[in-house]
Each structure stands twice: as C-alpha cells, then as structure tokens.
Phi, psi and omega in degrees: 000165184300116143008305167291328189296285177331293225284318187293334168315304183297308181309339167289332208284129186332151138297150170219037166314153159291164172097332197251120191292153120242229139277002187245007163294305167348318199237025150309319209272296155347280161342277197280333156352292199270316154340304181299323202267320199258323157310355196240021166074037181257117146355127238227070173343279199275040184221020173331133129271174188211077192295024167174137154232127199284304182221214195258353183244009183206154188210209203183108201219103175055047183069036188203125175280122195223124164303126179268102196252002190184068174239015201022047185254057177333284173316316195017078173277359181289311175305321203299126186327290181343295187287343187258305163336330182281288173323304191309315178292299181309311177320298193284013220219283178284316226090193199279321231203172190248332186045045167201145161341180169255341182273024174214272190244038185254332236238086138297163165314319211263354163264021209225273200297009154287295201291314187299320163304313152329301168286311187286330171300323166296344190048040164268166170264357175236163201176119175250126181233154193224168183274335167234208156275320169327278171299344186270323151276342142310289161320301191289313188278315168315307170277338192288340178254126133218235166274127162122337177269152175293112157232125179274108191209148174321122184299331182277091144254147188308154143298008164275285222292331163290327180279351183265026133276345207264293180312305175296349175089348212283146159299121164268132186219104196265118171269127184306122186343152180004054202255069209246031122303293198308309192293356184259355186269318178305323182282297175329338156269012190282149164276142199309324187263025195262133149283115194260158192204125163263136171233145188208147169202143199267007138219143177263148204259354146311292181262015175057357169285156178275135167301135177281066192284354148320292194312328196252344163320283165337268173351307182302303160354309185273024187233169178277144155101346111010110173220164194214133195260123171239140156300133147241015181310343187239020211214340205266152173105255200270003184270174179015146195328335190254343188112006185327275204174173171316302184295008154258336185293340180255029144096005175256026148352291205287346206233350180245166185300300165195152176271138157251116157251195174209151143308326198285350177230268200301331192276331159098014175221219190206172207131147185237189179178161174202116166265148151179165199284311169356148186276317194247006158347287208275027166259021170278342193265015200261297196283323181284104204288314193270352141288311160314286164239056167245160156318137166268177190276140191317154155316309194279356181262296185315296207301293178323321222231019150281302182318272212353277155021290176285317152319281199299012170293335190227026237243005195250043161300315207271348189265325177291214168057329172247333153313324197287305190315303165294328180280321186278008169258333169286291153004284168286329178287308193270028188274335201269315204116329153337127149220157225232154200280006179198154212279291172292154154284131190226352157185209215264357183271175167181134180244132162239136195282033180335137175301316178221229192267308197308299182305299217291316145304292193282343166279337203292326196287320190272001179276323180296327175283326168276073179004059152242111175263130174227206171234156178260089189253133216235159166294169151150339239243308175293174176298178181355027162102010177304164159213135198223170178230136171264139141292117143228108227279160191212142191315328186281003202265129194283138165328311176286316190303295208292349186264321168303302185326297194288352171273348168279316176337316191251022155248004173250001199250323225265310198297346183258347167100342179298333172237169168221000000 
C-alpha cells in the first residue's frame, strides 16, 4: 500500500500504550476481575457450555453428567414429544427464518396460531408476539410511556423494564421493593392529570419472591390516570388454576391492564409477548418500534412455542408436581442450614444467600464438580449488593433428583465452609 494509505492504517490501529484510555476502559476493573477469578483455577460462572444436553434436567458439562438446577425450564417442555414434532414440521413446511418484520413479509400461519393460542390461554382478546421476552417489555413500556408520562415500577424490577423507560423517555419513578406504602405515596406525588404507567411482576427473579398484587392493585386504583402492566414471565406455567400467573392465582384478572410474558422459561423456546383485553391494543403493531423493526420469529419456534402453549392448558399434574419439587428442596436446604431469600417456598426459584463474592464462587465451582449446575449472581444485578447461587427448579426433575440436589448441596456447602 501507499505511504498515504500505511500512515492512515496506523492512525486506526488501538493504542496498546500501557496505560493508554479508550472506550473499553470503562470494563477494566470487570476486566481484571474476571482475570483474576480464572487464574486462581476457577470456571468462568457465565461462560458455561453445555456440550450435550439428555433432557430438560441433565446435561453433559466438560464430559460429566450435571443436574440442571438454573435452566428456568419451570415445565420443561424443551423435550416434550409434541413440541419438538410442531418444529420439526415448521422447519420442513416454512423453512428456517421469515427474514422480515411481521409488518411487511414476516407475519406467517404459524405467528397467526401462536397469538390465537395466547389468547385463549389468557382469554384476552388481544395477543402480540415479539422475538425476544426482552423486547416485549421494551417495546410495550416504551411506546405506552413517553415524554411528559410517569412509569411507576418496582427498585428490583428486571432490566428490560428499566431499559423500556429509558427508550420511551417516560419519568421513572421507583417504589421500594413490594412496598405497597411506598407505591401508593409515590402515585401520590404525582400530578393527578400525567399518564401513568405501573409495571409490576409477579415473581422476581433473583429471590423467587411473589408480588402482594391485590394490595398493590387496590393502591393504584385510588389514584387517576393510571394503567397497569404485570411482568409474569417467571409466573406464567405454574400460578393459578390455568396457569396464568401470580395475577390470576391472587384474583386481579379484572383489574390489570396487560401481561407480559417470555416463550423462554415455562413455554420451553423463545420469544416474548404481551395480552390484554384493550380495545385499541392492535394499534401497537402499528407505533411499537422493537416490534415494527425486528425480524419475527422462525417458522419453527412459533410452531414450538403454539404446541407448548396449548399443552400447558391441562399441565396441572406438572404445576402439583413442581410445587412438590420446590417445598421439598426448599425445605431441605434450609434444614442443611443454608440460608435463603425468602422464609417459605413462594415459587419455582430459590435463592441461597452467600456472604461474599469469594463463598459464593467457591460453592457455585463445588456444586459443578459434584454435577450440579446452578446460576451465579453477584451484584449489580441482585438486590441490595447480595451474592446469591439461583435455584431454578422443573416440573421434570425426579423425586430422586431433587434428593441428589440436596445431598450435593450438603458436601458442598460442607466442603466450603458455609454450612457444618
């Protein structure tokens, strides 16, 4: 190349100065962190493979058979005959991909029969579906809050919810976890003629705790202007007789606005969605920008995530069956000594609670050795600066499974000093 061409190559090429800033200083500390932790002959917690997985509860991890403890596979519909057969058929019937939006050559038979599955499971008269759980809350909190509106949501509320205020521009306004004083002082300082928007979710997904949603539904209720969003993503499959969510197992059908869900945990694919009953609901697919311009979801997921879907209508052997499955693992764990984010078993999570970053690691490296994979949560991203290991436990996991789970629990909790 030219002399002029080199000097400009070179003007491109990173600094490698010691010393020397870019845009990736910022994840230095992160950076040597994470350095640190694999130098001392630790496993990389988020950097898992899972080089065969056999069912929805065992998987083949570095040549070694591991009980899948932190897959939110609630149901565990990724196996179910039906559902893999619904794929299997789309693939060959459509092909892989739609390779468009749904408003211009994206829109198939098999996104038509999802959303209608979707409504009768839910009985809404509206059903939307998005590509990730992600986008669904994105999309949905973004357009309906914008500038000059309020979204009122929970200080734990996951990140897609923080980020679909942040995209719509809407005022945030954060009430102290399941706090339903604070949400009700908080709507109260509000001005009375703002459009308001609650985001609520009926299980959080760190401590497995439940929303009081009668109590705080009611709250909203006295203030004007006001609709209301619940997250069920970690709710939808085992809460209420059909399997809704938190909001149907406590009786506020009648009082919210619209559901949010994901495909990725009780439904066993992937994918997001939001129902609700609104009158002018489908004028969203018109206004919703991460719905509007993303790729819809393959022939073969929709197809995947219709079955389940219909399956989990008569599911409710398998929702007794993971209720059994959470009290006797909760239980028992906390009998081993272990302690946990919530006092009862309150849903299909369980969190054990570690002192610091250093335990918290070394239980996660000795539950993998003895083949228990579970997941590892460190702050930013848990409450109040906690480090926690996630349970999350699946309608499939055997009476015998769950007694191995609590016997690695208790040579790994031994071998590490957290329990004795």
């Amino acid at each position: 190349m030219s002399d002029a061409i080199e000097t400009a190559a070179d003007a491109h090429t990173p600094a490698e100065t010691p010393g020397a800033r870019d845009l990736f200083s910022k994840f230095d500390a992160l950076i040597n962190e994470r350095e640190a932790i694999l130098a001392a002959g630790v496993r990389d917690p988020f950097g898992i493979v899972m080089d065969e997985v056999k069912s929805p509860t065992l998987a083949v991890i570095k040549g070694k058979d591991t009980i899948l403890l932190g897959t939110y596979n609630y149901m565990g519909m990724t196996f179910d005959p039906d559902v893999v057969a619904a794929g299997k058929k789309a693939l060959d019937d459509f092909g892989a991909g739609t390779t468009g939006s749904r408003c211009l050559n994206g829109t198939y038979q098999g996104h038509m029969e999802v959303e209608d599955a979707l409504k009768d499971f839910y009985g809404t008269s509206g059903a939307m579906v998005f590509s990730t759980g992600y986008q669904a809350n994105l999309g949905m909190i973004s357009t309906l809050a914008g500038k000059g509106d309020y979204v009122i949501l929970d200080a734990d509320s996951h990140a897609s919810i923080y980020d679909g205020c942040f995209l719509g521009d809407a005022e945030i306004v954060r009430f102290r976890h399941n706090s339903v004083e604070d949400l009700d002082k908080r709507l109260g300082r509000l001005p009375k003629d703002a459009q308001k928007l609650v985001v609520l979710e009926g299980v959080y997904s760190m401590l497995g705790d439940v929303a009081p949603l009668p109590a705080m539904v009611a709250a909203v209720r006295k203030h004007p202007n006001c609709m209301i969003l619940v997250d069920e993503a970690h709710g939808m499959g085992f809460f209420g007789p059909n399997g809704r969510g938190v909001y149907e197992e406590q009786g506020v059908e009648g009082d919210v606005d619209f559901i949010v869900g994901t495909f990725s945990k009780s439904v066993g694919t992937v994918g997001g969605f939001c129902v609700s009953n609104h009158p002018k609901f489908e004028v969203l697919r018109l206004v919703c920008r991460p719905y509007v311009f993303t790729a819809s979801l393959p022939p073969s997921v929709v197809a995947t995530a219709a079955t389940s879907i219909r399956k989990l209508m008569g599911a409710g052997e398998k929702r007794a069956r993971l209720w059994r499955n959470s009290k006797t693992l909760h239980g028992g764990l906390r009998e081993l000594g272990f302690t946990l984010g919530t006092e009862t078993p309150q849903s299909a999570i369980i969190a054990v609670i570690l002192t610091d970053q250093t335990q918290a690691i070394g239980m996660w490296q000795a539950l993998l050795e003895l083949g228990l994979y579970v997941n590892m949560a460190r702050p930013p991203a848990t409450p109040a600066g906690t480090f926690l290991l996630r349970c999350s436990l699946c309608a499939e996991h055997s009476e015998e499974q769950v007694g191995q789970i609590l016997g690695i629990f208790a040579a790994a909790g031994r071998a590490v000093g957290v329990i004795v």
